[in-house]
C-alpha positions as CSV (number, residue, x, y, z in Angstrom):
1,X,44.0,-6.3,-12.3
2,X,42.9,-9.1,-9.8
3,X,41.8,-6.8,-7.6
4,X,39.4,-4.4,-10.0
5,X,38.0,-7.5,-11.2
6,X,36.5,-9.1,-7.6
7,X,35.8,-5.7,-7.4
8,X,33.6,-5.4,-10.0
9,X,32.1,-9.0,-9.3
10,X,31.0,-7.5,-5.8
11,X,29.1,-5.0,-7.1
12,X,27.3,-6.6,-9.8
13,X,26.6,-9.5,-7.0
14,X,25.6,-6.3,-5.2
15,X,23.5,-4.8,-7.2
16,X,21.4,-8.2,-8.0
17,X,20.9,-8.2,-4.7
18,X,19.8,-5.0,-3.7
19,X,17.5,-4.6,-7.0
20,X,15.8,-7.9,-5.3
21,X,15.6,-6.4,-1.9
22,X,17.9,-9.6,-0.5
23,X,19.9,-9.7,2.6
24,X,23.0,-10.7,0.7
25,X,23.5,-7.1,-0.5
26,X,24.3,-6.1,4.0
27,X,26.5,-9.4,4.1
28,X,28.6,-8.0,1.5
29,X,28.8,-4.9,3.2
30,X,29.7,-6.0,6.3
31,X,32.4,-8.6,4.7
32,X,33.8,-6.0,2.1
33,X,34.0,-2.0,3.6
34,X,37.0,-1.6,1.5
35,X,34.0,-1.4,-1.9
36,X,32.1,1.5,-1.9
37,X,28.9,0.5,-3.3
38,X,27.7,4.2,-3.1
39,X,26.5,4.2,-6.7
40,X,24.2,0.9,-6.6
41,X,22.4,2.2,-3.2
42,X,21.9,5.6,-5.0
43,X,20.2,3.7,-7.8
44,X,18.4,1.3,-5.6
45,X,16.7,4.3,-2.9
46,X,16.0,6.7,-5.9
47,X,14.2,3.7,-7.9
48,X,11.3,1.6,-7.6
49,X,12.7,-1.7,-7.4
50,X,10.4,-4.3,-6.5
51,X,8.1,-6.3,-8.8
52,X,5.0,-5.0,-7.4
53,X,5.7,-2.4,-4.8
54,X,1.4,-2.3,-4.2
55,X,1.7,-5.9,-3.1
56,X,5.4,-6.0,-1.2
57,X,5.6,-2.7,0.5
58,X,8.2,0.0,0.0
59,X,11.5,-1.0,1.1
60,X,12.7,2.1,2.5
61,X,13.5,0.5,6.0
62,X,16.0,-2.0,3.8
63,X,17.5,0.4,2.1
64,X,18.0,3.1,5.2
65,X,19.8,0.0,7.4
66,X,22.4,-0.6,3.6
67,X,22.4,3.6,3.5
68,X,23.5,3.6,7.4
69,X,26.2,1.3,6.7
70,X,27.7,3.5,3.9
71,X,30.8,4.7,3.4
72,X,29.1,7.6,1.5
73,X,26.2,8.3,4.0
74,X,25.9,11.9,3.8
75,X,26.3,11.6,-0.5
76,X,23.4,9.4,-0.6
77,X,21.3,11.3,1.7
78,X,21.4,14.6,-0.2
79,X,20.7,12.8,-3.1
80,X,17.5,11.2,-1.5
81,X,16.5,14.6,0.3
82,X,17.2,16.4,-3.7
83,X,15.3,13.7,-5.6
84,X,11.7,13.9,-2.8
85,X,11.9,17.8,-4.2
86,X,11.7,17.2,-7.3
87,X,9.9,13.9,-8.0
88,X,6.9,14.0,-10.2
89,X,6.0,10.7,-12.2
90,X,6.7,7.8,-10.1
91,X,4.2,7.6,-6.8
92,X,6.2,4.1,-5.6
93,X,9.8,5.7,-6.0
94,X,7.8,9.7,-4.1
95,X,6.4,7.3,-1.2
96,X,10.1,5.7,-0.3
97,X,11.6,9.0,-0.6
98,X,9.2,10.0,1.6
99,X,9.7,7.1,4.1
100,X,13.4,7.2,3.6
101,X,13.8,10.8,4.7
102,X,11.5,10.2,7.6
103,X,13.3,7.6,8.7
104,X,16.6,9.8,8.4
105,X,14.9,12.7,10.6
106,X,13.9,10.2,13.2
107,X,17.7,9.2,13.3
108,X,18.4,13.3,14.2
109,X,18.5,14.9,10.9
110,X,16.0,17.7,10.9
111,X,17.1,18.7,7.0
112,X,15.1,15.5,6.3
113,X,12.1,16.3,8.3
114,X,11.7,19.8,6.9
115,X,12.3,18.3,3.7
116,X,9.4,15.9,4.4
117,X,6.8,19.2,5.4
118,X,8.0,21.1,2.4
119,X,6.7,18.5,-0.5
120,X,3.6,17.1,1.4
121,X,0.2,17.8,-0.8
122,X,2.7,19.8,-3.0
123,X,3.8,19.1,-6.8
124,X,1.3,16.3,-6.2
125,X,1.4,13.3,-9.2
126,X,-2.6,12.2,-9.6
127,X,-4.2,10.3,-7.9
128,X,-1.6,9.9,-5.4
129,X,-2.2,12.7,-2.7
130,X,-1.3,10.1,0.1
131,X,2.2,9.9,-0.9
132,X,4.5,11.3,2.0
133,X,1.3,11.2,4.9
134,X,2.6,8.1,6.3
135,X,6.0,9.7,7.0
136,X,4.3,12.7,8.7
137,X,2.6,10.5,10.9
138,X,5.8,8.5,11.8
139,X,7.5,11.4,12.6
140,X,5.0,13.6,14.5
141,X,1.9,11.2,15.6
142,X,-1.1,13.2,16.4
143,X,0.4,16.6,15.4
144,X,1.0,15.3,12.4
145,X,-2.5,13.6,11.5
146,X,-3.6,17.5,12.4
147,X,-1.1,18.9,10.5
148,X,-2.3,16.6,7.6
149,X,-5.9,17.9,7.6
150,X,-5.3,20.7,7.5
151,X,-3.1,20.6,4.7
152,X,-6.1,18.6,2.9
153,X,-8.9,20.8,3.8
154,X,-7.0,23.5,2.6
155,X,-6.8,21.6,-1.2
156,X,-10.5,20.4,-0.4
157,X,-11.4,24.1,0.2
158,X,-9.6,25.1,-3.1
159,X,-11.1,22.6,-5.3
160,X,-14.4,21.9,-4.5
161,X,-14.5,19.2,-6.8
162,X,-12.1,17.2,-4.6
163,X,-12.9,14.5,-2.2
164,X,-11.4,12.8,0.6
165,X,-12.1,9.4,2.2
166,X,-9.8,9.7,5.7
167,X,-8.0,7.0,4.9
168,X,-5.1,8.5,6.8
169,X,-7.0,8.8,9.7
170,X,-7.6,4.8,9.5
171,X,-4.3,4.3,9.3
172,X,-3.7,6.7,12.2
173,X,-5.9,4.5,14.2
174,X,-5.0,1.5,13.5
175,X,-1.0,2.2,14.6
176,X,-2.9,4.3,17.7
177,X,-5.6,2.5,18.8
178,X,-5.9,4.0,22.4
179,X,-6.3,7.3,20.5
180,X,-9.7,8.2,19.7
181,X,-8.6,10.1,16.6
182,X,-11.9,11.2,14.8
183,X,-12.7,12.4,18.6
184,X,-9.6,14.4,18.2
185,X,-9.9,15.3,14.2
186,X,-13.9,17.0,15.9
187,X,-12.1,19.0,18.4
188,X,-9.4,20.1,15.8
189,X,-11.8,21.2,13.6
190,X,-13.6,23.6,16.0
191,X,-11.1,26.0,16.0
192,X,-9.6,25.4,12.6
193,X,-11.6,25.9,9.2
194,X,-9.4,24.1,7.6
195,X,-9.4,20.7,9.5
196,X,-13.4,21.4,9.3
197,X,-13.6,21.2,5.7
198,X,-11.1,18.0,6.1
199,X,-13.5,16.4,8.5
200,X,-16.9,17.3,6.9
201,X,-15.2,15.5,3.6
202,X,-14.5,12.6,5.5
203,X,-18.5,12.6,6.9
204,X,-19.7,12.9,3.9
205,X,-17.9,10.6,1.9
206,X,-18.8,8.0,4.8
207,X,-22.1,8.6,4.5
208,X,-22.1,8.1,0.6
209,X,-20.2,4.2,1.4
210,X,-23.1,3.8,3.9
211,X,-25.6,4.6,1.0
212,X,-23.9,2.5,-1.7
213,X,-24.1,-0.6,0.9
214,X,-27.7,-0.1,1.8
215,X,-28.3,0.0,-2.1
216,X,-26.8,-3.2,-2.6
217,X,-28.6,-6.6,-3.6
218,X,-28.6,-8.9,-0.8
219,X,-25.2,-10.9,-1.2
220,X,-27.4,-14.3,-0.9
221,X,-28.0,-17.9,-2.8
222,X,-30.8,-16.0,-5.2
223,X,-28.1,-13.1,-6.0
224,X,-24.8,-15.5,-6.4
225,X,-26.6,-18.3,-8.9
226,X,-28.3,-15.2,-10.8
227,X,-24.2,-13.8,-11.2
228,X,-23.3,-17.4,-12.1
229,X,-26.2,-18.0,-15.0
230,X,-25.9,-14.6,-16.1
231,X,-21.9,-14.9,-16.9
232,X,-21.1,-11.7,-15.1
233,X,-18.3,-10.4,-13.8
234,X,-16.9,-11.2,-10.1
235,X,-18.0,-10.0,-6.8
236,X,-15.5,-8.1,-4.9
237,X,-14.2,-10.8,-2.2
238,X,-15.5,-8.4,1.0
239,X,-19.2,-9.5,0.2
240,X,-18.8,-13.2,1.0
241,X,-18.4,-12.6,4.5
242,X,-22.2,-12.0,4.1
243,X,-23.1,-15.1,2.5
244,X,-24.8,-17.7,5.0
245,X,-23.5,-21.1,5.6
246,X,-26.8,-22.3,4.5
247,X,-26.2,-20.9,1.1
248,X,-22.5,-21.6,1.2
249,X,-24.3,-25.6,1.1
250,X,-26.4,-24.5,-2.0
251,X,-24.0,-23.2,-3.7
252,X,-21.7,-26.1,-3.3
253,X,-25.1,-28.4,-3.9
254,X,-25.4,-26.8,-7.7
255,X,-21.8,-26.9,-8.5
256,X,-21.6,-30.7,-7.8
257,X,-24.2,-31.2,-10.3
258,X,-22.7,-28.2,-12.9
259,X,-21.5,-29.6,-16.1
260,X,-20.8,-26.2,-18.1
261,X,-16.8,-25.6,-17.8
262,X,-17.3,-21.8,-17.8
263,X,-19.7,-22.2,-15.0
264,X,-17.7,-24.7,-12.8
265,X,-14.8,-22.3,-12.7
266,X,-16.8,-19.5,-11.5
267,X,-18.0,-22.0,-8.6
268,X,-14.3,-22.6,-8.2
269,X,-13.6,-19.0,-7.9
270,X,-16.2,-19.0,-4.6
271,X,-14.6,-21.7,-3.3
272,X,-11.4,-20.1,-2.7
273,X,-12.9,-17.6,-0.5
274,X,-15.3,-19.3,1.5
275,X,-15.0,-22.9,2.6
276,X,-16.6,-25.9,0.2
277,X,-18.4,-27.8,2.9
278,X,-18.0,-31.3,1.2
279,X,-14.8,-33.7,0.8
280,X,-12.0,-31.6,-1.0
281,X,-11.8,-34.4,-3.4
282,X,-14.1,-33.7,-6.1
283,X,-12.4,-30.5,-6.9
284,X,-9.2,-32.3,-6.7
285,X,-10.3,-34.1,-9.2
286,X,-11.8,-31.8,-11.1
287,X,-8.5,-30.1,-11.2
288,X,-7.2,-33.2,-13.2
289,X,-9.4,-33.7,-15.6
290,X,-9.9,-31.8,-18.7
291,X,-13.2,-29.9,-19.2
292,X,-15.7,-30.2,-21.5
293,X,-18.8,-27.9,-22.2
């Protein structure tokens, strides 16, 4: 009776620790291979456990090194490899499917891999065409970056309503910078229709950002005060790397001087993305006190 009961304290202390991605969940492993945790790993690789999987990452090289370590290996595997088929509401818990079984046929098991190719752009959830492209890339480099345009410009070519903003290839070259990948995406796509519809997408939509830009206010003193007065909403945090250091001063001039509480926190709001060029105090202290309009 002892026994079934620090049994079953392992696993819920297991399972806590898994669901919050912890190293305690391989100590116990290592300390305890008489407990199969099979069942809480299963849970953990076919869900999306983390708070905010956008912000933290997936977690599919935790989960491989706790799957590796299994007494159940294979049983967990063909439970991942089943659930990437058949996935179709849940883009965080597709993409570590996807990354788990890559990570699998990197390790020698070519089921994975084909299982990979078989769902990529297919049963796709909206809005989440990505999902699995990563894993493609991981396992097959440049091949794979080809493989996935032409798997896109085959979708782009059957919906011409669709659009596609490379940022796979970004990704591609970022990991391969030595590569000059839209050089190889242009050679590609001379003898394959498919990757040319890919890469004309990808020009296209660049030159549409490049239009948006050059239709934008200038991100100045004039523009920033005008958002402030006016109440409106925030500016997207990319812009104030345009902002001089002049107006950065302004700025920080007016909001010294700003009495309306509404007003001051939008000041604050600038001043956690670009330096306040005065002592750090006042907004210290402004952080103490309690408004008033």
């Amino acid at each position: 009776m002892k026994v079934y009961k620090d049994c079953c304290c392992l696993k819920k202390q297991f399972k806590s620790s898994i669901m919050r991605g912890t190293g305690e969940a391989y100590l116990l492993m290592k300390h305890h291979g008489e407990v199969d945790f099979t069942r809480e790993i299963k849970y953990a690789a076919l869900s999306a456990c983390a708070y905010d999987p956008q912000c933290e990452g997936d977690r599919s090289n935790y989960l491989f090194q706790l799957i590796c370590q299994s007494i159940q290996k294979g049983k967990i595997i063909d439970a991942i490899l089943d659930k990437l088929e058949i996935e179709k509401s849940d883009t965080w818990v597709l993409e570590q499917l996807f990354q788990l079984a890559a990570l699998f046929a990197k390790n020698g098991n070519e089921t994975a891999k084909k299982a990979v190719y078989k769902r990529l752009h297919k049963n796709i959830i909206a809005g989440s065409e990505w999902c699995g492209e990563r894993a493609v890339i991981t396992l097959d480099g440049l091949q794979g970056l080809k493989y996935i345009a032409e798997s896109k410009g085959k979708l782009l070519q059957n919906n011409p309503d669709a659009w596609e903003d490379g940022s796979i290839v970004n990704f591609f070259q970022s990991e391969y910078p030595s590569i000059d990948v839209y050089g190889e995406i242009k050679k590609a796509a001379e003898n394959n229709p498919f990757v040319k519809s890919y890469a004309d997408a990808i020009q296209e939509n660049k030159k549409l950002r490049m239009k948006k830009k050059g239709d934008q206010s200038a991100f100045d003193y004039k523009f920033v005060s005008e958002n402030i007065r006016m109440n409106r909403c925030s500016v997207p945090e990319s812009r104030f790397k345009e902002i001089s250091i002049a107006d950065i001063k302004k700025l920080a001039d007016d909001f010294l001087i700003e009495t309306d509480r509404l007003k001051q926190e939008k000041y604050l709001r600038i001043f956690a993305k670009v330096p306040f060029p005065y002592d750090y105090e006042y907004i210290l202290n402004l952080s103490k006190s309690k408004y008033r309009n």
